[in-house]
C-alpha positions as CSV (number, residue, x, y, z in Angstrom):
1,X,-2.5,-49.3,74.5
2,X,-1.7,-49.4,70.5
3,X,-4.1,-48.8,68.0
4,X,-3.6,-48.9,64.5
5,X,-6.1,-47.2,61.6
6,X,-6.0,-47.7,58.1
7,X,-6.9,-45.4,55.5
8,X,-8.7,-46.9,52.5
9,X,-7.8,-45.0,49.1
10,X,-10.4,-45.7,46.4
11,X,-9.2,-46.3,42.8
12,X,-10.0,-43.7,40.4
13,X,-12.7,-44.8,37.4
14,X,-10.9,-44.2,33.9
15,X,-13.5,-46.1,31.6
16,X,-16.9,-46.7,31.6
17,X,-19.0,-49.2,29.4
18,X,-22.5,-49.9,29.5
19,X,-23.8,-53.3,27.8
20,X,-27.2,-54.6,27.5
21,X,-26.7,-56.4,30.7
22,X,-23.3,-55.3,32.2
23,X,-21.8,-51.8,34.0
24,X,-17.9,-52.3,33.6
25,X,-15.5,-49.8,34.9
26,X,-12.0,-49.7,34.4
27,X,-10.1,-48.4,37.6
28,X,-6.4,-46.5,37.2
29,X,-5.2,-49.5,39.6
30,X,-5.3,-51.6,36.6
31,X,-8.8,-53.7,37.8
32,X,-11.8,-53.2,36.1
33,X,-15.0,-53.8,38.0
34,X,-18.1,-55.4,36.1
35,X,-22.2,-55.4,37.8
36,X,-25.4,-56.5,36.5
37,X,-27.4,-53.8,34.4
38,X,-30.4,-54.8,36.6
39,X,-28.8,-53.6,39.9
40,X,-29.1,-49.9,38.7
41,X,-33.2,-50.0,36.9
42,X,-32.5,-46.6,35.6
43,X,-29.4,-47.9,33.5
44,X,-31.2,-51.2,32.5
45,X,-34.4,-49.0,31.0
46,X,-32.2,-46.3,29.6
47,X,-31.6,-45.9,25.7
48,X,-28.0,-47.1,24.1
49,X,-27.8,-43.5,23.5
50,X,-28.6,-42.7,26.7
51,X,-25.9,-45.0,28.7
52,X,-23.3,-43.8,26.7
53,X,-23.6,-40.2,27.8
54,X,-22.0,-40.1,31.0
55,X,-19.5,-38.3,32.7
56,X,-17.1,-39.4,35.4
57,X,-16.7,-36.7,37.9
58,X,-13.7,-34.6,38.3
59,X,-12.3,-36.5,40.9
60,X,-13.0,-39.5,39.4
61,X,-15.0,-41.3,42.4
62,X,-18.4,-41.1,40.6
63,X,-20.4,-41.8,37.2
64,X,-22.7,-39.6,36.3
65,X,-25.8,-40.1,33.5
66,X,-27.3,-36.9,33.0
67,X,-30.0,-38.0,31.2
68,X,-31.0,-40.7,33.6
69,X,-30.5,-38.9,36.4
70,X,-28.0,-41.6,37.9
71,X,-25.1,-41.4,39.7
72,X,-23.1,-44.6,41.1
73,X,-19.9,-44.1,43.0
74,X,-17.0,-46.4,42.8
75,X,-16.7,-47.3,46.7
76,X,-20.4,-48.4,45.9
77,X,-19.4,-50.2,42.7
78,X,-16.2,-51.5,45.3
79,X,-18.7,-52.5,48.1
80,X,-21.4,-54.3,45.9
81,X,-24.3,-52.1,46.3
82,X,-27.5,-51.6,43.8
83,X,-29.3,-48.9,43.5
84,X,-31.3,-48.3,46.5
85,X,-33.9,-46.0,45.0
86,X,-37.3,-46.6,46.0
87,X,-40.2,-48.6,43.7
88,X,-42.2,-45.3,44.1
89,X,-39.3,-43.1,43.0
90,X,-38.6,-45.2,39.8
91,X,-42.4,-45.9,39.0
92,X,-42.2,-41.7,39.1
93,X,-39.5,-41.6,36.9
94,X,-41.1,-44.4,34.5
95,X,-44.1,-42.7,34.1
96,X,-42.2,-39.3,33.6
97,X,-40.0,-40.7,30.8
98,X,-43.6,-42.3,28.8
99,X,-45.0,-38.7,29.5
100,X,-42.4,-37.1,27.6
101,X,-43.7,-34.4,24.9
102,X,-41.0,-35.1,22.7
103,X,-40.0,-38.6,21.8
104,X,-37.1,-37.3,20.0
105,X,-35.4,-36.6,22.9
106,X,-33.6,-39.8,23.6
């Protein structure tokens, strides 16, 4: 009997932009990739400022806001998945980020 298994490269991510209501990343394939703001609640409630600091990893699989503390891989980007954080992880966070000593900080 023959069997056959493919191997799946992912794109690398060579742009990111953040809108008011839109994640877009450009792939080195050519394609860019757009997803609502709202799938990722940590992007959506983040500062301007905020969504534009990010760094896409070394490899260049994964976004990284350091500020948020959010990370979104492209084979999740690829795949069509939101953030699966919990409500009671992101009221946490919420409440942290109105907490904040130093408004300033943004």
């Amino acid at each position: 009997m023959l069997s056959a298994v493919a191997t799946l490269t992912l794109p690398r991510a060579v742009n990111v932009a953040v809108t008011e209501d839109t994640l877009s990343v450009d792939l080195e394939d050519g394609r860019t990739i757009s997803a609502p703001i709202g799938w990722y609640p940590r992007l959506a409630y983040g500062t301007q400022t905020e969504r534009l600091h990010f760094k896409i990893s070394s490899a260049g699989y994964g976004i990284h806001w350091p500020d948020l503390d959010e990370d979104i891989s492209i084979e999740g980007l690829l795949l069509g998945k939101r953030s699966n954080e919990s409500p009671a992880s992101f009221t946490r966070w919420l409440q942290a980020r109105d907490l904040d000593p130093d408004p300033s900080a943004e």
